[in-house]
C-alpha positions as CSV (number, residue, x, y, z in Angstrom):
1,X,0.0,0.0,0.0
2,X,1.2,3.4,-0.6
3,X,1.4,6.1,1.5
4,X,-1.1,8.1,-0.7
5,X,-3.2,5.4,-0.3
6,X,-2.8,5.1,3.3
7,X,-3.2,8.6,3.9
8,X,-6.7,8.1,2.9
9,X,-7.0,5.9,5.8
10,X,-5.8,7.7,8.0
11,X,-7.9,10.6,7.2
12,X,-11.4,8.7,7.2
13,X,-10.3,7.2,10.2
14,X,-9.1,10.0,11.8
15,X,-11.9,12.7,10.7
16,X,-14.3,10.0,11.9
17,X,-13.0,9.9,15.3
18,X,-12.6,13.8,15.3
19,X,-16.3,14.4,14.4
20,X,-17.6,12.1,17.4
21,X,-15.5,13.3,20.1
22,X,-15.4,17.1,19.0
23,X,-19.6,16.7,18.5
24,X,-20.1,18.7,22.0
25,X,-17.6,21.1,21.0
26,X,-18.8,21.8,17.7
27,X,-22.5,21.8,18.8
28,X,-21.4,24.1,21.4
29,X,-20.2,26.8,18.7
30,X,-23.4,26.4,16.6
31,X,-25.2,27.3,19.3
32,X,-23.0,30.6,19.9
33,X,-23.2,31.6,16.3
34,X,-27.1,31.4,16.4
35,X,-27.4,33.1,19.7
36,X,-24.9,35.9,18.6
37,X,-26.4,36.7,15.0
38,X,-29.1,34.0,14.0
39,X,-28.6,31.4,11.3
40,X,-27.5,29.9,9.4
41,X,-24.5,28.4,11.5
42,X,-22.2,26.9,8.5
43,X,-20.4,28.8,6.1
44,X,-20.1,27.1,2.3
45,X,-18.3,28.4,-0.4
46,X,-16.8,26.8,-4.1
47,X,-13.5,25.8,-3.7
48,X,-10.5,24.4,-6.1
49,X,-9.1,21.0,-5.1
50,X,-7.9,18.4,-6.3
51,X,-6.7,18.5,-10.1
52,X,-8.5,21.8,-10.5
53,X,-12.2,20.0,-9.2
54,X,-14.6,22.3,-8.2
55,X,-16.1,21.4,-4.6
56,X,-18.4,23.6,-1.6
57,X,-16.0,23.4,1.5
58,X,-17.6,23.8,4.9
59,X,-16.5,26.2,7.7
60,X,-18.4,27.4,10.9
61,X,-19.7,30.9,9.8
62,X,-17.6,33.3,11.5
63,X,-18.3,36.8,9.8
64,X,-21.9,38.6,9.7
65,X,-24.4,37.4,7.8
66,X,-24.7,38.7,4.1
67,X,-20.6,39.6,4.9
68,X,-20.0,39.6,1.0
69,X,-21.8,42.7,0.5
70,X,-20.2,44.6,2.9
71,X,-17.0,44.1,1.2
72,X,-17.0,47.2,-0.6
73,X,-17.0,49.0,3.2
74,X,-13.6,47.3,3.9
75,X,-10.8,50.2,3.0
76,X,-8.4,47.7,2.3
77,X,-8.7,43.9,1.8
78,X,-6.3,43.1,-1.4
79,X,-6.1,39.7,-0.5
80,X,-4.7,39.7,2.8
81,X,-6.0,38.2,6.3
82,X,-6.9,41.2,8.2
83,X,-7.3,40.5,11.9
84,X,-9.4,44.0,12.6
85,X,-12.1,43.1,9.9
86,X,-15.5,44.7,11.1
87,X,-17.6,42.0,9.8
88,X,-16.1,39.0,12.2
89,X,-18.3,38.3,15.1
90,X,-17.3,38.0,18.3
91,X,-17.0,34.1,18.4
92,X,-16.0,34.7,14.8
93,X,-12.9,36.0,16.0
94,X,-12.0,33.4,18.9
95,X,-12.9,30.4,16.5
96,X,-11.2,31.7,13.6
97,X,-8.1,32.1,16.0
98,X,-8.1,29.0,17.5
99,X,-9.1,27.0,13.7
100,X,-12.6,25.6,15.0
101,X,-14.3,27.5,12.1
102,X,-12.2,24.8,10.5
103,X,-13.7,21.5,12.1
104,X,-17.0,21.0,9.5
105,X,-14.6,20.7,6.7
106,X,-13.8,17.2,8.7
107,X,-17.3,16.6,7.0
108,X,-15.1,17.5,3.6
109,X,-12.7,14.7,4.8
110,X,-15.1,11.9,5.2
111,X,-16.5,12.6,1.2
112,X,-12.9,12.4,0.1
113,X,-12.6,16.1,-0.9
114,X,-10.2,16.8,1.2
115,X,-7.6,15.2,3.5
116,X,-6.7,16.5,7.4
117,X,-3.4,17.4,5.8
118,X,-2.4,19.3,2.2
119,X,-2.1,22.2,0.6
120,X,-5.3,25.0,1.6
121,X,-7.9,24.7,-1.5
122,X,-8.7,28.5,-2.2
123,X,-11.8,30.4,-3.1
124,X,-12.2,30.7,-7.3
125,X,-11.8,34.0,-7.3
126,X,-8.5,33.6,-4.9
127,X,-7.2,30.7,-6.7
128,X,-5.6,32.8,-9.9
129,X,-2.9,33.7,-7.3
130,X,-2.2,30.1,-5.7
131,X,-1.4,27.8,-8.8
132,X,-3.9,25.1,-9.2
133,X,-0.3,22.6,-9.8
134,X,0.1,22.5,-6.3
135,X,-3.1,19.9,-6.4
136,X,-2.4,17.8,-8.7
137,X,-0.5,15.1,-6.5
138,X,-2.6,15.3,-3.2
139,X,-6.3,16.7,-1.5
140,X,-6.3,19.7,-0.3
141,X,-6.2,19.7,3.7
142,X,-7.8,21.4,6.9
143,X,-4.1,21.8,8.5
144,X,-1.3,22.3,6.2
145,X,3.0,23.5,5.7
146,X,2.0,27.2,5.6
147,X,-0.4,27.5,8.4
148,X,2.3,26.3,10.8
149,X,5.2,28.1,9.4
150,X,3.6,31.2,9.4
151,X,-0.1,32.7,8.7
152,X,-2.1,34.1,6.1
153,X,-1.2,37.2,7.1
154,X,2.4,36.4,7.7
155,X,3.2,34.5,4.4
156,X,2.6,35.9,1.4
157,X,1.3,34.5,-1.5
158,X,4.4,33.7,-3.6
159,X,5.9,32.2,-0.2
160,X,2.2,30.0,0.3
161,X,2.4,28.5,-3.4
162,X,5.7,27.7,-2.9
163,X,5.7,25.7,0.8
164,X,2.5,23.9,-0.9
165,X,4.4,22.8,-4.1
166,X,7.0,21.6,-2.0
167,X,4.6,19.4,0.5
168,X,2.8,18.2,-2.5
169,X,6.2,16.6,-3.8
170,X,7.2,14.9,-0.7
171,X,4.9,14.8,1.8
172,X,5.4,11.5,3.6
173,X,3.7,10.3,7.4
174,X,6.1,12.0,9.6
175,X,5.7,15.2,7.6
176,X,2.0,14.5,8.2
177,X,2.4,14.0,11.5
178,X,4.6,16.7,12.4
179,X,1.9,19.4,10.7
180,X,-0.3,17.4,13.0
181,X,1.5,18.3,16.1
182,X,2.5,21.7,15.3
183,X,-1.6,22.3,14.4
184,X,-3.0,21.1,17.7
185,X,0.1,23.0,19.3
186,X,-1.5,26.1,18.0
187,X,-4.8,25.7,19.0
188,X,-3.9,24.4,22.4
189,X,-1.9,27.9,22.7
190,X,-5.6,29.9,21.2
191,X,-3.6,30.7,18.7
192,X,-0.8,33.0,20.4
193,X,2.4,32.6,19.1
């Protein structure tokens, strides 16, 4: 069996586990997105994974609703992760730091659109500046190189396409399991670093 094929294992196995035990959790911060601004609780959006296939990826909502039309109030976005964005709720912001807005993409896992590990499968309209090459050896992930090197707004793109080309060549288990580590590390820590 080969890795690639064991990886696949791993990840049902693994996102299966995650969904049960994190279920109070995750229930938890559905609830505190309704009470906070009503529903609906999940966030979907088109993204580009694997080989350049078009799939809807599943987050916990974590900005307003109908956040898409108040883009054009933003001053400045131009592509980067701002951390004083007016439209992030309250738990938007602690989930968002902490990566549980991530969890319902574990959902993602399970339909074999994504893996727990792999390069971060962008928006369409994002993905002209993150070359769709860096997907055509493995899934997309939840957790991935960049995010534990060094965030969105940390990284920029050139230095993002470039740490996923190089995982997509030769990512192996320990590199898996190191991004792993270094991924509940982070969240353990509420993201301070």
């Amino acid at each position: 069996m080969s890795y690639k094929q064991f990886k696949r294992v791993l990840d049902v196995v693994g996102a299966s586990i995650l969904l049960v035990s994190l279920f109070p959790l995750m229930s938890l911060v559905a609830l505190l997105i309704v009470l906070e601004d009503g529903m609906p609780f999940i966030f979907s959006q088109t993204r580009v994974g694997y080989k350049g296939n078009r799939f809807v990826a599943y987050k916990f909502r974590s900005m307003v609703r109908d956040a898409d039309k108040l883009l054009v109030q933003v001053d400045d976005l131009s592509g980067k992760y701002l951390k004083t964005d007016k439209r992030i709720t309250k738990i938007g912001s602690f989930i968002r730091r902490t990566s549980i807005d991530e969890l319902p993409q574990l959902i993602n896992v399970l339909r074999g659109e994504m893996s727990l590990v792999g390069p971060r499968p962008f928006a369409e309209y994002d993905a002209v500046n993150y070359p769709e090459d860096r997907l055509d050896k493995v899934l997309p992930g939840i957790t991935g190189s960049w995010q534990v090197k060094g965030r969105r707004w940390v990284l920029d793109k050139s230095a993002i396409a470039k740490i996923d080309r190089e995982y997509s060549e030769g990512y192996n288990f320990l590199w898996d399991l190191y991004i792993i580590f270094r991924t509940i590390l982070y969240i353990v820590t509420l993201g301070n670093r």
